[in-house]
OpenMM code with the backbone's topology and positions (N, CA, C; nanometers):
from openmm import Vec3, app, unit

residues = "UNK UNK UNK UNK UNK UNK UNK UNK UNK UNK UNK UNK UNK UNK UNK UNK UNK UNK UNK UNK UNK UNK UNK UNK UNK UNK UNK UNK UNK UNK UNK UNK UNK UNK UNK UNK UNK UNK UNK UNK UNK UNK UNK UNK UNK UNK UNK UNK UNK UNK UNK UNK UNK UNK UNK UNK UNK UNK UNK UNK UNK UNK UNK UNK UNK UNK UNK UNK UNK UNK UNK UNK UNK UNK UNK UNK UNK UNK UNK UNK UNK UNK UNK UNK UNK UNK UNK UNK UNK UNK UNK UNK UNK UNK UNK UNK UNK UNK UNK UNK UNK UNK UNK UNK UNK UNK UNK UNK UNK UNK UNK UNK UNK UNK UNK UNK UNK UNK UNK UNK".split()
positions = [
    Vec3(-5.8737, -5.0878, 13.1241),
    Vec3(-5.9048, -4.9541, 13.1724),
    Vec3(-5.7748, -4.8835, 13.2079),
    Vec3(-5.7928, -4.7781, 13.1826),
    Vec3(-5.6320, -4.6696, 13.2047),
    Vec3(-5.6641, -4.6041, 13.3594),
    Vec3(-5.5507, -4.6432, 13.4039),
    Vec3(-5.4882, -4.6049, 13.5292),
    Vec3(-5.4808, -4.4298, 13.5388),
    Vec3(-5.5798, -4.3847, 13.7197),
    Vec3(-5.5955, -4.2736, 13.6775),
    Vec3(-5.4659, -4.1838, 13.7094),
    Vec3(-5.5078, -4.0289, 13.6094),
    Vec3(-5.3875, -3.9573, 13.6469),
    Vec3(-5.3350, -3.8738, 13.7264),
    Vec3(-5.2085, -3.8711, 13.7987),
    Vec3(-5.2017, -3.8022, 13.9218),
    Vec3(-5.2068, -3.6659, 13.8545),
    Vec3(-5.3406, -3.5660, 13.9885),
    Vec3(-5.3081, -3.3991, 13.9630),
    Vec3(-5.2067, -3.3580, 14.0441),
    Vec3(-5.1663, -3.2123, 13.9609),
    Vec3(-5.0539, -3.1619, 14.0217),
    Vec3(-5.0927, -3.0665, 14.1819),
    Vec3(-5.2531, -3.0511, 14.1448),
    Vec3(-5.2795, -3.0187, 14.3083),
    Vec3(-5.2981, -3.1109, 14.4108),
    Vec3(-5.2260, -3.2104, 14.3782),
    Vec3(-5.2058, -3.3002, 14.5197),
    Vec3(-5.0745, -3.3070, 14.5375),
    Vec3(-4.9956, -3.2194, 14.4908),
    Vec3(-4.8831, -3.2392, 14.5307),
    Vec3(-4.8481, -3.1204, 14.6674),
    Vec3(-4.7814, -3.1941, 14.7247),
    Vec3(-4.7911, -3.0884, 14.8698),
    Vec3(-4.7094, -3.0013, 14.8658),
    Vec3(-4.7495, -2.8884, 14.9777),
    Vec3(-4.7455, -2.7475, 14.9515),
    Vec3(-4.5404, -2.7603, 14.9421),
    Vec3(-4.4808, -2.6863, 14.8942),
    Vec3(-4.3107, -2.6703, 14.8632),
    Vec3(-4.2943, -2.6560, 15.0246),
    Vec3(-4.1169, -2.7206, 15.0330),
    Vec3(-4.1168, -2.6756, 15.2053),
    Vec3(-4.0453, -2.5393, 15.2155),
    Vec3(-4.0045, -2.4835, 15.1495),
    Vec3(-3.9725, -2.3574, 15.1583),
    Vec3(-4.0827, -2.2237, 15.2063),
    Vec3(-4.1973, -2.2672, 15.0965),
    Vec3(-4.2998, -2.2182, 15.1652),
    Vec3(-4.3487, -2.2313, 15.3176),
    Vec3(-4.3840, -2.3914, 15.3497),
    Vec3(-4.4119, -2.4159, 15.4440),
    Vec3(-4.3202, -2.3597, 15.5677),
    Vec3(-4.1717, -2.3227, 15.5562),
    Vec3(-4.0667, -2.2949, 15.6715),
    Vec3(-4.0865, -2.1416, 15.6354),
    Vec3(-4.1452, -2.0667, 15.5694),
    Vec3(-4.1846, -1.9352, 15.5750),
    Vec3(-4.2912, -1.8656, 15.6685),
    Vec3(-4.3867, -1.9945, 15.6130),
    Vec3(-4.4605, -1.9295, 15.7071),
    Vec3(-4.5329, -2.0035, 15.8382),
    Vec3(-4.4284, -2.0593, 15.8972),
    Vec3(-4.4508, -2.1117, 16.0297),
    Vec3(-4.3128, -2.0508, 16.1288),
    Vec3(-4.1926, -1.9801, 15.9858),
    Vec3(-4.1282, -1.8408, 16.0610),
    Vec3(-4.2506, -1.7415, 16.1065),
    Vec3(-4.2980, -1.7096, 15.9701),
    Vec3(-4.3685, -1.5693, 16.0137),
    Vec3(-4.4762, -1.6244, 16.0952),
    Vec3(-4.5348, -1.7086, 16.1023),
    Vec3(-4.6397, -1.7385, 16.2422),
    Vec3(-4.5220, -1.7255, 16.3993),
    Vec3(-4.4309, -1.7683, 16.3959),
    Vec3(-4.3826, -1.7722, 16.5382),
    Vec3(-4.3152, -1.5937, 16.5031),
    Vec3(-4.2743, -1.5428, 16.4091),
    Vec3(-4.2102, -1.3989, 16.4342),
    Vec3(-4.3432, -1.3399, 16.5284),
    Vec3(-4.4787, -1.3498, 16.4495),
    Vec3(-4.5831, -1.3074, 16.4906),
    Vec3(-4.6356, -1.2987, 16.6461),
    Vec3(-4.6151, -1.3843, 16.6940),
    Vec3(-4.6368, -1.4347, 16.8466),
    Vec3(-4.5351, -1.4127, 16.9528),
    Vec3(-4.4015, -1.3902, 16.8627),
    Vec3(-4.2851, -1.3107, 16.9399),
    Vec3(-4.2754, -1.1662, 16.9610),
    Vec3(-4.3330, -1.1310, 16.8633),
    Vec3(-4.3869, -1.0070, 16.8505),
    Vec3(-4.4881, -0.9145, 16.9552),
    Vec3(-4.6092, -1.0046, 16.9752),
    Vec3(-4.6912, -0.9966, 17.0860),
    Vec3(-4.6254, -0.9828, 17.2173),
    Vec3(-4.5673, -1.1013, 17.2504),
    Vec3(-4.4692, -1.1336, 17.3615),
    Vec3(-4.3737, -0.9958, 17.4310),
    Vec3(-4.3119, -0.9490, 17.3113),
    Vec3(-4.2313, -0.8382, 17.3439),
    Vec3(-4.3796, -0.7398, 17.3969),
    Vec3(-4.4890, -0.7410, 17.3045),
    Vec3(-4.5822, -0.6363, 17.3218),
    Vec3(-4.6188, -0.6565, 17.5115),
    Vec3(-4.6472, -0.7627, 17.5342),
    Vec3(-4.7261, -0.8019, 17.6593),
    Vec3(-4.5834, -0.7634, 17.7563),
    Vec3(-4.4200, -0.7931, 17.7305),
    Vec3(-4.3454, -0.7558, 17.8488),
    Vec3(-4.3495, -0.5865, 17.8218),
    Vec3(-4.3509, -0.5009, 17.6986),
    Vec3(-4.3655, -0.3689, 17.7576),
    Vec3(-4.4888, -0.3128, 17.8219),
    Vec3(-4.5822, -0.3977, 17.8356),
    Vec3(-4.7157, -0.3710, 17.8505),
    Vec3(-4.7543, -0.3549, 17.9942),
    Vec3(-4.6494, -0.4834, 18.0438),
    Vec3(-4.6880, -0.5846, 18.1905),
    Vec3(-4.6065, -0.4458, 18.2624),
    Vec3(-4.4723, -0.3870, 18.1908),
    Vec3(-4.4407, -0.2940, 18.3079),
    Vec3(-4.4706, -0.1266, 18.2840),
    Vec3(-4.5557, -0.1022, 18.1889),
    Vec3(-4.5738, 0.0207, 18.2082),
    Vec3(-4.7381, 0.0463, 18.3022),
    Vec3(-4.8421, -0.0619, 18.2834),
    Vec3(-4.9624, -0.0565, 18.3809),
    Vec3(-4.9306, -0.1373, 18.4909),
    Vec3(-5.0806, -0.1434, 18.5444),
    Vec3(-5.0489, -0.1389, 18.7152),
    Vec3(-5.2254, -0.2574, 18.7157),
    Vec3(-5.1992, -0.3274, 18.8075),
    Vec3(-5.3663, -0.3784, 18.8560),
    Vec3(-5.3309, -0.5260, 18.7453),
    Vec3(-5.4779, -0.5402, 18.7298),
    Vec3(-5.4753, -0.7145, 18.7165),
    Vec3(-5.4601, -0.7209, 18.5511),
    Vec3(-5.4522, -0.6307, 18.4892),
    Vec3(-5.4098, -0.5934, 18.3351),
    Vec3(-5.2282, -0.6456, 18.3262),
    Vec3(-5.1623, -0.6053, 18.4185),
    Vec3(-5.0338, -0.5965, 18.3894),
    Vec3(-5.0467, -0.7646, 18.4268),
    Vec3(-5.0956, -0.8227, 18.4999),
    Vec3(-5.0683, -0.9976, 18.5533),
    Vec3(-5.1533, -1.0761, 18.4046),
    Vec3(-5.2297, -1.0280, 18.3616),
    Vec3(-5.2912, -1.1085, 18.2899),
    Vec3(-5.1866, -1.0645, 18.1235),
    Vec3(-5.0878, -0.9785, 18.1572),
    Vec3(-5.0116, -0.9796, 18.0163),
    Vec3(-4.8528, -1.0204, 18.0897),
    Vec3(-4.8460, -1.0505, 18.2032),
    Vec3(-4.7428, -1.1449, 18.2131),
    Vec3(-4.7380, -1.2703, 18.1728),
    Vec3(-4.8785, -1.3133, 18.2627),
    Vec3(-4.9088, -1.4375, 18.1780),
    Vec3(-4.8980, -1.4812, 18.0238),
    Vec3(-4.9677, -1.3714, 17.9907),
    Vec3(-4.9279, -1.3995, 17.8078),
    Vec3(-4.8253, -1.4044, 17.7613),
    Vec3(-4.7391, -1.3662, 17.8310),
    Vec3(-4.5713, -1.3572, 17.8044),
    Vec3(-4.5174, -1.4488, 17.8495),
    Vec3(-4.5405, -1.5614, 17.9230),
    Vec3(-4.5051, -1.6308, 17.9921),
    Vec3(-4.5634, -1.7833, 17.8720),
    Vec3(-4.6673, -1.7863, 17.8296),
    Vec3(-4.7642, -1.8614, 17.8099),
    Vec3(-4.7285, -1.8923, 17.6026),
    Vec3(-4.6595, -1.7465, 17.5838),
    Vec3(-4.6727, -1.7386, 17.4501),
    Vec3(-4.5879, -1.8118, 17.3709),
    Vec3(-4.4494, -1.8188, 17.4231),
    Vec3(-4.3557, -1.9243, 17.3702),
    Vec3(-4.3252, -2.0250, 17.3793),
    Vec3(-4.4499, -2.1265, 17.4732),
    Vec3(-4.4477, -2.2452, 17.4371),
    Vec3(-4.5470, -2.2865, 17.3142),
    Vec3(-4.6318, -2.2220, 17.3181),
    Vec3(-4.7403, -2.1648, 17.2056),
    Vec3(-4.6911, -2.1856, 17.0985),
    Vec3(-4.6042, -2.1029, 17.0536),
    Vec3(-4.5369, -2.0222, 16.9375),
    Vec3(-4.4861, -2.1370, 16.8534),
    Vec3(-4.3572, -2.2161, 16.9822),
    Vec3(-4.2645, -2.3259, 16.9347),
    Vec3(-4.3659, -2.4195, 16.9187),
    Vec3(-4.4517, -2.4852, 16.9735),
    Vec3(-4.5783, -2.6057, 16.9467),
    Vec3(-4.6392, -2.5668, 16.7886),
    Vec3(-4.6650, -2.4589, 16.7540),
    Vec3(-4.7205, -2.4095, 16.6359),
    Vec3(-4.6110, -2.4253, 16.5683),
    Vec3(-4.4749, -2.3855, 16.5385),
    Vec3(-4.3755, -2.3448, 16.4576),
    Vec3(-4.3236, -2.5212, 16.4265),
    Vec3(-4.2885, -2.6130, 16.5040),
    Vec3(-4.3126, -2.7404, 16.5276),
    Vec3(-4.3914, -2.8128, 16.4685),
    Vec3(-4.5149, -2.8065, 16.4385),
    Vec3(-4.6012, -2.9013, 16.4505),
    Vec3(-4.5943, -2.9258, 16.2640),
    Vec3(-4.5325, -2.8923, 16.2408),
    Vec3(-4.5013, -2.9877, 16.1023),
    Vec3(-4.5956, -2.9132, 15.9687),
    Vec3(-4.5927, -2.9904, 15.8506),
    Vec3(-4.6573, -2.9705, 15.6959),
    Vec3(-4.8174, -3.0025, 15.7335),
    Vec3(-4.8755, -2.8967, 15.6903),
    Vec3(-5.0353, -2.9039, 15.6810),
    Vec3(-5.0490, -2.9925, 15.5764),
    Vec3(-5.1751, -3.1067, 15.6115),
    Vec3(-5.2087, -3.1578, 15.5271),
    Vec3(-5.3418, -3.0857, 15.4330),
    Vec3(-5.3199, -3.0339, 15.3105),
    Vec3(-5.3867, -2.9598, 15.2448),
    Vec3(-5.4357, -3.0828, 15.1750),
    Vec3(-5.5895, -3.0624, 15.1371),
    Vec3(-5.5969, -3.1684, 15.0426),
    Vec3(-5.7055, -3.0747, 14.9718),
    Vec3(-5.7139, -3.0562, 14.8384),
    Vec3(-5.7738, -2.9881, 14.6994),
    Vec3(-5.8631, -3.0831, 14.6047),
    Vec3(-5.9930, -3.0448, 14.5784),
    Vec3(-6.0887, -3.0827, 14.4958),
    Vec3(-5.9828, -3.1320, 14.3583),
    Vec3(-5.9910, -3.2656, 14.3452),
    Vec3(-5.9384, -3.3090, 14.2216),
    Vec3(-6.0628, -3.3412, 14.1114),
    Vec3(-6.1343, -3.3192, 14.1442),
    Vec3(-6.2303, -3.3599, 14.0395),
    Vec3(-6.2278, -3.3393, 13.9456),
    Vec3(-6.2225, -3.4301, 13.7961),
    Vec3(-6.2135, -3.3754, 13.7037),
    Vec3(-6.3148, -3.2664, 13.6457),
    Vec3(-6.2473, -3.1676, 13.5958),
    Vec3(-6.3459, -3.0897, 13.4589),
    Vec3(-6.4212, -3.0816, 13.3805),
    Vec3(-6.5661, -3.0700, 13.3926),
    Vec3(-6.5958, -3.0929, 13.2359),
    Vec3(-6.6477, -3.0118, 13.1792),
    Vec3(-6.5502, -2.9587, 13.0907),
    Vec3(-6.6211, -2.8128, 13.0093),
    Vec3(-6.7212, -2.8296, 12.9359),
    Vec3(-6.7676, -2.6713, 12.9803),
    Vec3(-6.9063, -2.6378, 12.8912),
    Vec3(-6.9455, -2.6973, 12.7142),
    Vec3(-7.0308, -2.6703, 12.7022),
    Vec3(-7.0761, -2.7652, 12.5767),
    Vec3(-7.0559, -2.6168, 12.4929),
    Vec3(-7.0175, -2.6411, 12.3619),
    Vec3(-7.0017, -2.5093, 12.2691),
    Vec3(-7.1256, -2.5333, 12.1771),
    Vec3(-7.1721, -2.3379, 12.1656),
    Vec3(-7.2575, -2.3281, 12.0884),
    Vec3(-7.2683, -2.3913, 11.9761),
    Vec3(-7.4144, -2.4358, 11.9493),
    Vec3(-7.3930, -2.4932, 11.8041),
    Vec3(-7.3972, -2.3417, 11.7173),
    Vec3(-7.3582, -2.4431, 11.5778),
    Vec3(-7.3278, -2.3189, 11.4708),
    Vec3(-7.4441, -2.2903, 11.4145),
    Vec3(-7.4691, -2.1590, 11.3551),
    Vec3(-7.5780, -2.1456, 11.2929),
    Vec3(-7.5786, -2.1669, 11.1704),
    Vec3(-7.6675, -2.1682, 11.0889),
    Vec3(-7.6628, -2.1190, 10.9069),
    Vec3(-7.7022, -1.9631, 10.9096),
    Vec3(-7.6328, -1.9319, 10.8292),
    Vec3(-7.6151, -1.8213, 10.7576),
    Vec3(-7.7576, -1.7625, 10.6601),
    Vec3(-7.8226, -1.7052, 10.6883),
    Vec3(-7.9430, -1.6594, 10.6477),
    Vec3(-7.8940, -1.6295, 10.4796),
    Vec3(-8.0418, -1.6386, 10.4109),
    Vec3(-8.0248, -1.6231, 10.2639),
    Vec3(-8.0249, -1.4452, 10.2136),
    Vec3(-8.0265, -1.3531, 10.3563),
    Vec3(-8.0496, -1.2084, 10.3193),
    Vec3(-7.9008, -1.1326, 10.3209),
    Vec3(-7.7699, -1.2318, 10.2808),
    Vec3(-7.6675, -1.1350, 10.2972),
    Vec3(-7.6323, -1.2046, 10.1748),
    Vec3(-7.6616, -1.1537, 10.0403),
    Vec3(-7.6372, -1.2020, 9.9259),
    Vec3(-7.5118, -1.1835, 9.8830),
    Vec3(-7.4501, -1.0494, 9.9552),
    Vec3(-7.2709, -1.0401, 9.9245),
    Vec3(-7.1905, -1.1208, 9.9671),
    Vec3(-7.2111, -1.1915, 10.0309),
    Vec3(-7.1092, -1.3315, 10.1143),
    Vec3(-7.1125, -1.4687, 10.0310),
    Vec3(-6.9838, -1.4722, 9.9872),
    Vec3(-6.9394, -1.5553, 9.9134),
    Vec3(-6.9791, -1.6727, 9.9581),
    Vec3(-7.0679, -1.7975, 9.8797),
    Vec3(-7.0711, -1.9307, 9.9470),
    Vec3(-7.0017, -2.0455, 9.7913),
    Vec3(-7.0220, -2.1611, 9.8434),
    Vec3(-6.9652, -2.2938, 9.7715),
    Vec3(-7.0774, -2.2814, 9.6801),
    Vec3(-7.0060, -2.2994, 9.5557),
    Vec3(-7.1354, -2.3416, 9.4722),
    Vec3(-7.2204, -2.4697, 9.4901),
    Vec3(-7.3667, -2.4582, 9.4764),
    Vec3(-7.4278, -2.5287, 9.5307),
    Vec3(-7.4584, -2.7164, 9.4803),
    Vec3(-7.3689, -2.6560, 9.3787),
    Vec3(-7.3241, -2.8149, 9.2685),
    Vec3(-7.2171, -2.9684, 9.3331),
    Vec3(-7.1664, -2.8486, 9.4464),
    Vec3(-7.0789, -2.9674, 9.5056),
    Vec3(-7.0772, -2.9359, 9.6370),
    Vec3(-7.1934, -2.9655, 9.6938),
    Vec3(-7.2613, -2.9920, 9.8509),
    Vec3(-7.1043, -3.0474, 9.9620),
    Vec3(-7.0446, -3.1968, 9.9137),
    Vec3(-6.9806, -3.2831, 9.9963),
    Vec3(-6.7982, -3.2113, 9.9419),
    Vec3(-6.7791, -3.0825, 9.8737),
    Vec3(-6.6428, -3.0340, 9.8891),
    Vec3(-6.6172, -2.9821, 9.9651),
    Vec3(-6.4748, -2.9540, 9.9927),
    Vec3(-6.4059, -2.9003, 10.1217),
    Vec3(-6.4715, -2.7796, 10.1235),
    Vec3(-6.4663, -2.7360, 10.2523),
    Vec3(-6.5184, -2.6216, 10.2733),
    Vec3(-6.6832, -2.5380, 10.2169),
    Vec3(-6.7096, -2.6314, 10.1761),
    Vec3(-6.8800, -2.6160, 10.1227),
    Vec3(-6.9507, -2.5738, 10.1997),
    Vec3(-7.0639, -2.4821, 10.2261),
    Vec3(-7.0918, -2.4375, 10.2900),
    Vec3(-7.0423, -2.3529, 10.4319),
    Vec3(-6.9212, -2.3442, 10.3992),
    Vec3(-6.8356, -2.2421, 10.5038),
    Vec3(-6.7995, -2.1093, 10.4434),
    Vec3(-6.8459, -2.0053, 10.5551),
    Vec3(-6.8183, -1.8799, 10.4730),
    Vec3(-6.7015, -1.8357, 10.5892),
    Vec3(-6.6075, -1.8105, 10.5723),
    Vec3(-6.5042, -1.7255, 10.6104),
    Vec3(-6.4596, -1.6037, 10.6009),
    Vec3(-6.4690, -1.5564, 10.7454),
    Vec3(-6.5186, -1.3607, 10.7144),
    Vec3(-6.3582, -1.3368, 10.8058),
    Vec3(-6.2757, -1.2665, 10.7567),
    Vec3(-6.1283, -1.2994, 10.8519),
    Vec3(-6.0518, -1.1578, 10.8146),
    Vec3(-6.0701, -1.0412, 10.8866),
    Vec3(-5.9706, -0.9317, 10.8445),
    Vec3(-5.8737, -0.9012, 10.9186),
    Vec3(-5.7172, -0.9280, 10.8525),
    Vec3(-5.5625, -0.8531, 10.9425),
    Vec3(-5.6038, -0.7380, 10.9458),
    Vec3(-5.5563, -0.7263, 11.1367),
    Vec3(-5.5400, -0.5519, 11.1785),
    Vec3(-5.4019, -0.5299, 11.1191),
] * unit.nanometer
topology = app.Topology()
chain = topology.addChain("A")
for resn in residues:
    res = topology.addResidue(resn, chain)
    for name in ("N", "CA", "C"):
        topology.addAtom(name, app.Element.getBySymbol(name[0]), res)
């Protein structure tokens, strides 16, 4: 029995990718951060404490996420199995202009094949 074959969707995600976007996840959350310190000092009341906190709270967040390493992606390998192709038809006896094999040599090449083929 033949040894099965490795797919190329199990190969894990490139790390270039992966250091892209666990930049843009922590740009994202730094982003906020700045949002919550202009936030915390332009209001007043329990709005401005609850976006200190978030500012406070967000960059250990950020670095734990940015940190935490290559997702393990794992993808349906299952093989394929394509559709079944139409069978062919015969060619009805009412298009008398279409060239066929003469009917004297049934088992020659191309016997019973009509080939209809026009260059644009």
């Amino acid at each position: 029995m033949s040894e099965p074959v490795p797919s190329i969707t199990s190969a894990p995600e490139p790390l270039a990718v992966d250091q892209a976007r666990r930049t843009r996840s922590y740009l994202i959350q730094m982003s906020i951060r700045v949002v919550c310190i202009i936030g915390a000092v332009l209001v007043d009341g329990w709005v401005r404490w609850a976006l200190v906190a978030a500012a406070v709270v967000l960059p250990y967040s950020a670095v734990l996420i940015a940190n935490s390493g290559r997702d393990q992606v794992t993808h349906n390998t299952s093989p394929v199995t394509p559709a079944a192709a139409p069978a062919l038809t015969e060619l009805s006896d009412a298009a008398p202009d279409v060239p066929r094999a003469p009917a004297s040599a049934p088992d020659a090449p191309g016997a019973g094949r009509v080939i209809d083929h026009v260059d644009d």
